[in-house]
Backbone as CSV, one residue per row, in Angstrom:
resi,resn,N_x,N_y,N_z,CA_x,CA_y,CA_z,C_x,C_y,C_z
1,UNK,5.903,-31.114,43.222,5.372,-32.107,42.295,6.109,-32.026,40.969
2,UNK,6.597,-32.876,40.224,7.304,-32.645,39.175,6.538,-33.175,37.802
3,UNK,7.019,-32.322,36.698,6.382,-32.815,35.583,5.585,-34.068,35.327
4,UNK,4.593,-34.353,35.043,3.950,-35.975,34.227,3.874,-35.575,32.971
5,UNK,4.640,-36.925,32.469,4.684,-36.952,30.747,3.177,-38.022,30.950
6,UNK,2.414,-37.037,30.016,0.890,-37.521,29.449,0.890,-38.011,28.532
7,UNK,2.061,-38.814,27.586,2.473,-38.986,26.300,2.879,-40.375,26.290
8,UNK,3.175,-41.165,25.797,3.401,-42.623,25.576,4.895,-42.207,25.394
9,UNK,4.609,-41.745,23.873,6.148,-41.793,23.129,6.459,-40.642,23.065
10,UNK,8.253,-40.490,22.935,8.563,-39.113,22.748,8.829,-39.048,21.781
11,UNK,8.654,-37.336,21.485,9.378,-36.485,20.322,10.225,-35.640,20.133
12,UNK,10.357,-34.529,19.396,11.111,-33.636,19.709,10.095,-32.101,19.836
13,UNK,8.878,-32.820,19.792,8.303,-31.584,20.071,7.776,-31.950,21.472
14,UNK,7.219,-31.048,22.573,6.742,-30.765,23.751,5.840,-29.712,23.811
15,UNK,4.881,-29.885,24.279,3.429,-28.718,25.262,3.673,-29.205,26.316
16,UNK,3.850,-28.054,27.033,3.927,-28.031,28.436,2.336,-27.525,29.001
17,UNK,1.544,-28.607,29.907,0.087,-28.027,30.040,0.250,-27.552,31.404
18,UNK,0.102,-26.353,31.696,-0.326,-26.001,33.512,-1.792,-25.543,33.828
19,UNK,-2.476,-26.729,33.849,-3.504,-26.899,33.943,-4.165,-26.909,35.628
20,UNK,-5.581,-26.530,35.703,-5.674,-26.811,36.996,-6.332,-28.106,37.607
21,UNK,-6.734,-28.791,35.919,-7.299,-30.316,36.644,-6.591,-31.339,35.954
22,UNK,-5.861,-32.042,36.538,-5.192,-33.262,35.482,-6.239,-33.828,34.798
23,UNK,-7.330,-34.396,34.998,-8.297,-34.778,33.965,-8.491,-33.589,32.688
24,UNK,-8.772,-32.542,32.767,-8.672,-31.982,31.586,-7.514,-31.762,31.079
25,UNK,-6.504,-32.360,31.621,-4.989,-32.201,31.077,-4.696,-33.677,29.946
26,UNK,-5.496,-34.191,30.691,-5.014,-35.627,29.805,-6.196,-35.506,28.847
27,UNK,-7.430,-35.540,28.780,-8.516,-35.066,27.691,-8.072,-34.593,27.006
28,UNK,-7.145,-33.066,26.964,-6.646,-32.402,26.038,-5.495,-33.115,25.238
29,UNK,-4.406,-33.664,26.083,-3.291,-34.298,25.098,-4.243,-35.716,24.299
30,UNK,-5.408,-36.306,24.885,-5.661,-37.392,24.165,-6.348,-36.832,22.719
31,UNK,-7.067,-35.729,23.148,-7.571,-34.700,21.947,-6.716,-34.442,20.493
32,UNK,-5.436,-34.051,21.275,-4.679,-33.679,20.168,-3.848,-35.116,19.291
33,UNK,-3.753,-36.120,20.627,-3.270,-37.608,20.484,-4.214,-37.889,18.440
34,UNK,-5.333,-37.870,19.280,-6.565,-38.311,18.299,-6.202,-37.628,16.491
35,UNK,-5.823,-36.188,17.025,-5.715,-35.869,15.271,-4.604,-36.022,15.138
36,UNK,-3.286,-37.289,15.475,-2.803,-37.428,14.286,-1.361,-36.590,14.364
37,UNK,-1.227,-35.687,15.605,0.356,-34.658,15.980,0.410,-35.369,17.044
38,UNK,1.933,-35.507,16.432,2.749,-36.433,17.643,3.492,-35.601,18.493
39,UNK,3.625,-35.732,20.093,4.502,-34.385,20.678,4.037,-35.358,21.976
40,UNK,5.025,-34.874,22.757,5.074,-35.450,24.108,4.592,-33.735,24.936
41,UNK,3.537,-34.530,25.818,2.832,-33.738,26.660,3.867,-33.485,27.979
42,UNK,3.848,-32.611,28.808,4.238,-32.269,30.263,3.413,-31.400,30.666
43,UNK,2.761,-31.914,32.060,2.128,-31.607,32.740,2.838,-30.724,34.095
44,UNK,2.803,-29.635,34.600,3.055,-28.902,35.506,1.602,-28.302,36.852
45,UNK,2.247,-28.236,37.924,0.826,-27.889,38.931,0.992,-26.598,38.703
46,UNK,1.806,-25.518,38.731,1.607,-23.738,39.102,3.160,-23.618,38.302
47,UNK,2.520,-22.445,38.753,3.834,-21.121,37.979,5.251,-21.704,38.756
48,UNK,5.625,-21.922,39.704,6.949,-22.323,39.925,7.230,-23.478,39.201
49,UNK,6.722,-24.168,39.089,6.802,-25.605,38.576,7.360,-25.217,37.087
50,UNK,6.380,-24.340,36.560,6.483,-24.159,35.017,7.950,-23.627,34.632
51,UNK,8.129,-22.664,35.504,9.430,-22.038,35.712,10.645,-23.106,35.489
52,UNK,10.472,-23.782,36.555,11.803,-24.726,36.672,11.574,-25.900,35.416
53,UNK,10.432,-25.762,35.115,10.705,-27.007,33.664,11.251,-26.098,32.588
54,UNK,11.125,-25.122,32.512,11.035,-24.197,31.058,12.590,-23.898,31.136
55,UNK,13.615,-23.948,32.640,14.895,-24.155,32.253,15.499,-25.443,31.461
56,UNK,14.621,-26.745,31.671,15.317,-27.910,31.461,14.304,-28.463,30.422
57,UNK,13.337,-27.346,29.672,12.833,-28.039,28.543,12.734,-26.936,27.494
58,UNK,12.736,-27.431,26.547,12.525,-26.101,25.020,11.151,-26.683,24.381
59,UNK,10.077,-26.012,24.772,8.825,-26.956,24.559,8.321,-26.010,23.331
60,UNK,7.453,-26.399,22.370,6.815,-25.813,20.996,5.685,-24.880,21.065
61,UNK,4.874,-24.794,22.985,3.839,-24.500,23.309,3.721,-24.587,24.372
62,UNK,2.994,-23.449,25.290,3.137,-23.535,26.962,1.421,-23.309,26.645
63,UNK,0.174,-24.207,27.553,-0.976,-24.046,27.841,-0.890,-23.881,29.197
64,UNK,-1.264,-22.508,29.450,-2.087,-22.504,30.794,-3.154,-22.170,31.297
65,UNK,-3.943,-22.406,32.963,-4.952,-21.888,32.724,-5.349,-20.909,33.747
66,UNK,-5.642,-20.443,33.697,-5.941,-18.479,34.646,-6.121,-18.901,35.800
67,UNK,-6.887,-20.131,36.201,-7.286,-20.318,37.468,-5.884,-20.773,38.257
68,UNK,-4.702,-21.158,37.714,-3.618,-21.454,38.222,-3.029,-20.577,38.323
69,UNK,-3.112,-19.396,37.365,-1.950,-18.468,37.346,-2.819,-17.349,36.665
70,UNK,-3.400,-16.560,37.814,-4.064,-15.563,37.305,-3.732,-14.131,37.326
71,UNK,-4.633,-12.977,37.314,-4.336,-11.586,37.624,-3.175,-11.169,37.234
72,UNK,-2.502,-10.463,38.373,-1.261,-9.959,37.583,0.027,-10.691,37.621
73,UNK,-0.412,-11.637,38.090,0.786,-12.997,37.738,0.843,-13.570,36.473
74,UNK,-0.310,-13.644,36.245,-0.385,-13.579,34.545,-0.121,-13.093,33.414
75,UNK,0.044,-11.744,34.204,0.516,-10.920,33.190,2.086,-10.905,33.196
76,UNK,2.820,-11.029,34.102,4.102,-11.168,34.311,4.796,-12.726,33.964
77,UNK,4.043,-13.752,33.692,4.037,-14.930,33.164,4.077,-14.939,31.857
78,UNK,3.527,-14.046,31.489,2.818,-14.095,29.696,4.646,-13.213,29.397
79,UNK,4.867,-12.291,30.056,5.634,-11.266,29.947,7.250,-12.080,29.668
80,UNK,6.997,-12.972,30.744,7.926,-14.143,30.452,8.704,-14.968,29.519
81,UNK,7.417,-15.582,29.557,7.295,-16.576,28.687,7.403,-16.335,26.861
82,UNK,6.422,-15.404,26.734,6.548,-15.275,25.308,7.852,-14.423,24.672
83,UNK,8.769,-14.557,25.302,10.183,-13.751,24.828,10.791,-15.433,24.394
84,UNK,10.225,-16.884,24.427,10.857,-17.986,23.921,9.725,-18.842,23.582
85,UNK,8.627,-18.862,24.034,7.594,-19.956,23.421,6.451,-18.970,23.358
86,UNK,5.511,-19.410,22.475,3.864,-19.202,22.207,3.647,-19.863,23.232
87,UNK,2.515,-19.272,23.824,1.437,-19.665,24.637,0.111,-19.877,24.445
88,UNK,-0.590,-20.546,24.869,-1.846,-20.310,24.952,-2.693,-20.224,26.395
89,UNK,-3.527,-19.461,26.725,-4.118,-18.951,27.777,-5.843,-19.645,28.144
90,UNK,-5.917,-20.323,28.290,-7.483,-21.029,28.970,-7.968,-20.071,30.438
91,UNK,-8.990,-19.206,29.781,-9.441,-18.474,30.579,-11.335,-18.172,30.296
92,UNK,-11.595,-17.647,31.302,-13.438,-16.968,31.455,-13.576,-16.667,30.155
93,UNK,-14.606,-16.551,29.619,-14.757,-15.573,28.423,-14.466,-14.043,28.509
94,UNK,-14.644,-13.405,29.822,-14.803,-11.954,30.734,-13.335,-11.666,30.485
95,UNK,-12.586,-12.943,30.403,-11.200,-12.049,30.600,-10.388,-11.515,29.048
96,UNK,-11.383,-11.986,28.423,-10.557,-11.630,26.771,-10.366,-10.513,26.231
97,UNK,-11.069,-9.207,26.733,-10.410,-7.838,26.546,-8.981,-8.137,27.182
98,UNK,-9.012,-8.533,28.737,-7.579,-8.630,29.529,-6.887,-8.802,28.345
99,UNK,-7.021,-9.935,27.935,-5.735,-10.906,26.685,-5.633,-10.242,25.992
100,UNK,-6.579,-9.514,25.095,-6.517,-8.958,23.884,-5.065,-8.479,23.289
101,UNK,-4.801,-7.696,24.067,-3.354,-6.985,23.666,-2.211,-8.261,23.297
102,UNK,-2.290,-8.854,24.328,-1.248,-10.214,24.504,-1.386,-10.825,22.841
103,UNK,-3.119,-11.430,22.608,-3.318,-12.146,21.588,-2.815,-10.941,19.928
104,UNK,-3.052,-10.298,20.091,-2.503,-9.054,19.112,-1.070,-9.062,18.378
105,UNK,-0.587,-9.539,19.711,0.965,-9.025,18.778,1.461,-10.924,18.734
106,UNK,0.707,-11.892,18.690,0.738,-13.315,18.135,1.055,-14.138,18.996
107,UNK,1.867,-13.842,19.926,2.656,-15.052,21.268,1.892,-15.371,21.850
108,UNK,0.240,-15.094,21.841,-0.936,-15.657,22.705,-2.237,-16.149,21.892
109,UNK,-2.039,-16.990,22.544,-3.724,-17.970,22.135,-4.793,-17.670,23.027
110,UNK,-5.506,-17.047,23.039,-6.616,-17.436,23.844,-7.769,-18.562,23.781
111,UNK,-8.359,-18.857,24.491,-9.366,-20.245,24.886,-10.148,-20.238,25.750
112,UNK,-11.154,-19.887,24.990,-12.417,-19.220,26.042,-13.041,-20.536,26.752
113,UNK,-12.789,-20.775,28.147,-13.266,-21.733,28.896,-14.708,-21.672,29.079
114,UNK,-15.551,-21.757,28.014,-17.106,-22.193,27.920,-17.479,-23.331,27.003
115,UNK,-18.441,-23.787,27.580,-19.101,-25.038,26.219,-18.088,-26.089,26.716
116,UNK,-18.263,-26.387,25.143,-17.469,-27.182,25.094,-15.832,-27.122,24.403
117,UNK,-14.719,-26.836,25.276,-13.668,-26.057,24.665,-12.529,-26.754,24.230
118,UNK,-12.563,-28.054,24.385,-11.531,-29.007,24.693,-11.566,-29.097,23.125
119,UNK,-12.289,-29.459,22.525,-11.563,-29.358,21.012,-11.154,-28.463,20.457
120,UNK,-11.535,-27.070,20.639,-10.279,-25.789,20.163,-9.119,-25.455,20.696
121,UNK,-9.159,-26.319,21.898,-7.831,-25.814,22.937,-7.227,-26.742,21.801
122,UNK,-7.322,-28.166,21.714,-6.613,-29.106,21.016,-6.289,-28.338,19.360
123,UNK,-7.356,-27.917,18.719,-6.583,-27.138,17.570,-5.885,-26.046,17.996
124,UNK,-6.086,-25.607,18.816,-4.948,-24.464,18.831,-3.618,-25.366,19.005
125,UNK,-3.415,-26.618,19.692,-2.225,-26.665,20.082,-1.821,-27.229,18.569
126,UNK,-2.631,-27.565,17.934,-2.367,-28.953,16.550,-2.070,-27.949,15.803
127,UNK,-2.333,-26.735,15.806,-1.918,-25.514,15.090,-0.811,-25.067,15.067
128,UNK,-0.198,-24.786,16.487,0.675,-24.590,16.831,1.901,-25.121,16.852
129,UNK,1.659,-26.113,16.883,2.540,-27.422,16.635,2.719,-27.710,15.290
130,UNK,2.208,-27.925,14.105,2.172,-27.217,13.205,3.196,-26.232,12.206
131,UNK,2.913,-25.267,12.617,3.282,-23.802,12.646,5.091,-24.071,12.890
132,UNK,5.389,-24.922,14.279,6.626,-25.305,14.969,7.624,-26.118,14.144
133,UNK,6.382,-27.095,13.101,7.633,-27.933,12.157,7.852,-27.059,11.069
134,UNK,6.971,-26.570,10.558,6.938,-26.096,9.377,8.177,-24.744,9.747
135,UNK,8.622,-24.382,10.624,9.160,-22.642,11.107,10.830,-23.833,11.104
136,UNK,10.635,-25.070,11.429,11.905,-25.969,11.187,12.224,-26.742,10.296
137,UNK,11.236,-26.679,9.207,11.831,-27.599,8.084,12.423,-26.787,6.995
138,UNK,12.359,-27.473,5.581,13.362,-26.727,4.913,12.383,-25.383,4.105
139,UNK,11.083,-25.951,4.140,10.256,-24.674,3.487,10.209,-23.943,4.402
140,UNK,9.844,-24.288,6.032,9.726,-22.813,6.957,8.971,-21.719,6.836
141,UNK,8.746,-21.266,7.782,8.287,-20.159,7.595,8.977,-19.519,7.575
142,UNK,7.918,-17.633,6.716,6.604,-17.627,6.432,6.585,-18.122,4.831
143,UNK,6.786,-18.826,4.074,7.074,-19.091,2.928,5.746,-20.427,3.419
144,UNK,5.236,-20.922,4.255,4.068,-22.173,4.003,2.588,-21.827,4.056
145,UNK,2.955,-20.000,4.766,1.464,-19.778,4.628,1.205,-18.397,3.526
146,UNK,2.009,-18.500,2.955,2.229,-17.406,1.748,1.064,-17.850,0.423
147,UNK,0.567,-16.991,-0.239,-0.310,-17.460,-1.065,0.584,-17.822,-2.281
148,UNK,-0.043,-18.607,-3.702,0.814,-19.063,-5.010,1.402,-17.686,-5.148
149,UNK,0.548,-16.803,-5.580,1.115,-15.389,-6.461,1.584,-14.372,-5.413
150,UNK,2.520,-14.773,-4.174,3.030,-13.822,-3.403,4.064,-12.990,-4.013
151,UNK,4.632,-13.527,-5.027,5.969,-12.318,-5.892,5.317,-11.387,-6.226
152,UNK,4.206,-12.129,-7.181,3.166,-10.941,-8.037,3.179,-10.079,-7.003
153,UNK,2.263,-10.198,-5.874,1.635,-9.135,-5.025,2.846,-8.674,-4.177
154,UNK,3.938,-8.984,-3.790,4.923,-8.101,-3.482,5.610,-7.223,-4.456
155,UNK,5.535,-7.379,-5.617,6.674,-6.774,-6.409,5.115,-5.108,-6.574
156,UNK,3.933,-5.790,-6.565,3.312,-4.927,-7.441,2.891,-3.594,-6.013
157,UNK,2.685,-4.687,-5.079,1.859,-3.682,-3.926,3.343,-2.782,-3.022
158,UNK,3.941,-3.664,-3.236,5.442,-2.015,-2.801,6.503,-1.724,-3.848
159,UNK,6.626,-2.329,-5.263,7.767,-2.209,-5.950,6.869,-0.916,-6.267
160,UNK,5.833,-0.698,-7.134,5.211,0.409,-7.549,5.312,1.691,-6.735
161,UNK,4.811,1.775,-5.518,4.789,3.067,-4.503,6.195,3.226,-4.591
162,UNK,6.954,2.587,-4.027,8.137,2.371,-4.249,8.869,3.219,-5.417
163,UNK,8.885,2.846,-6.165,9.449,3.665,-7.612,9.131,5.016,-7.818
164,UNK,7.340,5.384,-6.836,7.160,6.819,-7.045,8.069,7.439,-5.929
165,UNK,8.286,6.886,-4.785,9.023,7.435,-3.869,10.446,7.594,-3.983
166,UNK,11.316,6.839,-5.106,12.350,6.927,-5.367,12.813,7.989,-6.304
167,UNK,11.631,8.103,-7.435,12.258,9.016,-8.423,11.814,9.910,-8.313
168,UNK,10.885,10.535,-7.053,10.541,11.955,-6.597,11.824,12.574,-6.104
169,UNK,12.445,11.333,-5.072,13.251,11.939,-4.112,14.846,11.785,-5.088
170,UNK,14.841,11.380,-6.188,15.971,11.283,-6.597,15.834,12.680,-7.731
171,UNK,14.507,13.065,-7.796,14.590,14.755,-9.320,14.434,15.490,-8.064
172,UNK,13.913,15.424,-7.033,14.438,16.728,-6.109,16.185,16.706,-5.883
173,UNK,16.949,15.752,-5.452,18.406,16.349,-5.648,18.741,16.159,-6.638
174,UNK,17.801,15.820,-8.185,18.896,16.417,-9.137,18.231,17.684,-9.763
175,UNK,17.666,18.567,-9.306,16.666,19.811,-9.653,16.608,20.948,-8.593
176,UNK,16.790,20.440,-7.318,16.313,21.015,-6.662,17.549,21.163,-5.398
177,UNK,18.930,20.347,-5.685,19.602,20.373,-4.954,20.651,21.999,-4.128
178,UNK,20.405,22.942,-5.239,21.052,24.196,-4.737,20.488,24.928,-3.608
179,UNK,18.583,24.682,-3.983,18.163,25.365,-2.898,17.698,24.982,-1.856
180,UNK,18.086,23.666,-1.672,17.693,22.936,-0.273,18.899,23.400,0.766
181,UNK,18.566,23.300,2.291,19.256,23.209,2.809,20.314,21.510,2.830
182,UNK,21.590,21.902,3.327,22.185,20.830,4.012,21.132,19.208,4.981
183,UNK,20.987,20.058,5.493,19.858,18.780,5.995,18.949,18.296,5.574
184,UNK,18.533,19.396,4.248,16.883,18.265,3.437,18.181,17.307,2.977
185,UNK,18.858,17.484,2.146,19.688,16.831,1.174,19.538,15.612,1.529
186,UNK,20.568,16.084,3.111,20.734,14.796,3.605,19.898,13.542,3.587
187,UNK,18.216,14.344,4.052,17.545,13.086,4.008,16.856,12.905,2.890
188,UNK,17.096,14.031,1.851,16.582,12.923,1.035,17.610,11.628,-0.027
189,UNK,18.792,11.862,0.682,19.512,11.169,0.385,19.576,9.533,1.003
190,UNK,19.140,10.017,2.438,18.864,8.529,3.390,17.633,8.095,2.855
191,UNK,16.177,8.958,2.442,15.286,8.221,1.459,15.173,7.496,0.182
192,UNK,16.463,7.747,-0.672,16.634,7.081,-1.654,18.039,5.797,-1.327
193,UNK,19.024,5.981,-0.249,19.410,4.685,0.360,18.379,3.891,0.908
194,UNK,17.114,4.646,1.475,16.365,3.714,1.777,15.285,2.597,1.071
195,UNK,14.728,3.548,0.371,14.009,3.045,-1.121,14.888,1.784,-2.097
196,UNK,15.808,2.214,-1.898,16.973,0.981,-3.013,17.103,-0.047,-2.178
197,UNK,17.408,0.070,-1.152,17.436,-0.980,0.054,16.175,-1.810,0.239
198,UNK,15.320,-1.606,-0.019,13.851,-1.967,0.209,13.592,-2.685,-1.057
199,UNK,13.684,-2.189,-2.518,13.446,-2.476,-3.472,14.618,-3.897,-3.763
200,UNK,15.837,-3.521,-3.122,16.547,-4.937,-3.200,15.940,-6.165,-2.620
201,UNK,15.397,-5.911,-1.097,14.988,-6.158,-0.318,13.919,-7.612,-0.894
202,UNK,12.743,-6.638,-1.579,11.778,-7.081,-2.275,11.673,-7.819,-3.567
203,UNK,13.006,-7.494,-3.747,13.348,-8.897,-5.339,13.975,-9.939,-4.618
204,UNK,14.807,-9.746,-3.529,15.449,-10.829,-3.220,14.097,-11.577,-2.534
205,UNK,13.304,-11.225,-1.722,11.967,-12.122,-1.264,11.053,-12.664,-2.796
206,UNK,11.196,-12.231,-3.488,10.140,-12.474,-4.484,11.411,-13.706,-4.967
207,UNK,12.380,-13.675,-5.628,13.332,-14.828,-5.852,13.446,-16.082,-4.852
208,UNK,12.849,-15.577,-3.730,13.160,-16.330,-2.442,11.900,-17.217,-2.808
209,UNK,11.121,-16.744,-3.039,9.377,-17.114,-3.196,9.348,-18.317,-4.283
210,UNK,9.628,-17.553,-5.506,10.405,-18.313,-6.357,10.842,-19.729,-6.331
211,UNK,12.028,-19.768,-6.082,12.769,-21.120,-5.663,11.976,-21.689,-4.816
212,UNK,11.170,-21.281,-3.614,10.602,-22.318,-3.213,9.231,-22.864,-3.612
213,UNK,8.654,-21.992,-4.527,7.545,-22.952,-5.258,8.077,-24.046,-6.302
214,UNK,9.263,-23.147,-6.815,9.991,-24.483,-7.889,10.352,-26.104,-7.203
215,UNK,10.814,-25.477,-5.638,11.479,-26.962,-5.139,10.222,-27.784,-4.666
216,UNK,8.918,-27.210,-4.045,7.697,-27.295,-3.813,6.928,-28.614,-5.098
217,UNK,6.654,-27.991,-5.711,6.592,-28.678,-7.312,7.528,-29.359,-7.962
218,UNK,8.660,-29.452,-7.705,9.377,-30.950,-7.943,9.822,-31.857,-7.127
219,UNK,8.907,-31.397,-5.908,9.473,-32.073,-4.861,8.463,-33.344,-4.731
């Protein structure tokens, strides 16, 4: 069975849904239709299917749902997949310890298939999608979900520790350098390459921050 575009018009964005009922496949793209994100839907039946589209498509978001692709196929799917797209996972409520780990390190959505779920599946994808222009336009991410005073709070919450860790490790080799061995030296020599490196690190993001609230505000 090959892809159905659930979409009128195209874009350059794509969700790929591998859903197990085309009616809740099209509910969902009309869901997301409704608020307003434009993206062309593809519809897939199972995991092979998904496979062979995901060579011949670069989609913004893969939805699937457990009952298609469950157990430890799932897990080797997820394992997959999230090395190039976010996913999101429509599953039991029972299975969300399973996910947990997955949802943890960010490449997973979960979507607890109770109630009524079809409108969070749809924000997750309107989220996601989202997330997809903004990571491609010229502000990008993470600079769109950064708060106003992110310099402030970078310069203050590591430039400070920072400075104690530098000029500890810089009066131990100038005080303390005869009676160390060869190998403290060393590292505390790689701790203060490291510290300067970091502290560059952290002005150049705070300048970075900078310029883009300036272009933000005259834009």
């Amino acid at each position: 069975m090959k892809a159905a575009n659930l979409k009128i018009e195209t874009t350059d964005k794509q969700v790929i849904l591998c859903l197990a009922e085309k009616t809740i496949a099209a509910e969902l793209a009309n869901a997301v239709v409704r608020s307003g994100r434009r993206c062309t839907f593809l519809a897939c039946p199972g995991p092979d299917e998904l496979v062979g589209l995901l060579q011949r498509e670069s989609p913004s978001f893969v939805v699937i749902d457990d009952a298609v692709v469950g157990g430890a196929a799932l897990e080797d799917m997820l394992l997959h997949l999230t090395a190039s797209v976010p996913v999101g996972v429509m599953a039991a409520p029972e299975r969300q310890n399973d996910l947990a780990h997955w949802v943890a390190q960010g490449d997973v959505e979960y979507i607890a298939k109770t109630g009524n779920f079809l409108p969070i599946a749809a924000g997750v994808i309107v989220r996601r999608l989202r997330w997809a222009e903004r990571a491609h336009s010229a502000v990008g991410l993470p600079w769109c979900e950064l708060p106003p005073d992110f310099a402030s709070i970078l310069r203050h919450e590591i430039n400070n520790p920072l400075t104690g860790i530098l000029g500890n490790a810089e009066m131990l080799l100038a005080h303390q350098r005869d009676a160390l061995p060869l190998a403290g030296i060393q590292r505390l020599e790689t701790i203060v390459d490291l510290a300067v490196r970091l502290r560059e690190t952290t002005r150049r993001l705070g300048n970075a921050w900078e310029q883009h609230r300036t272009a933000v505000r005259s834009a």
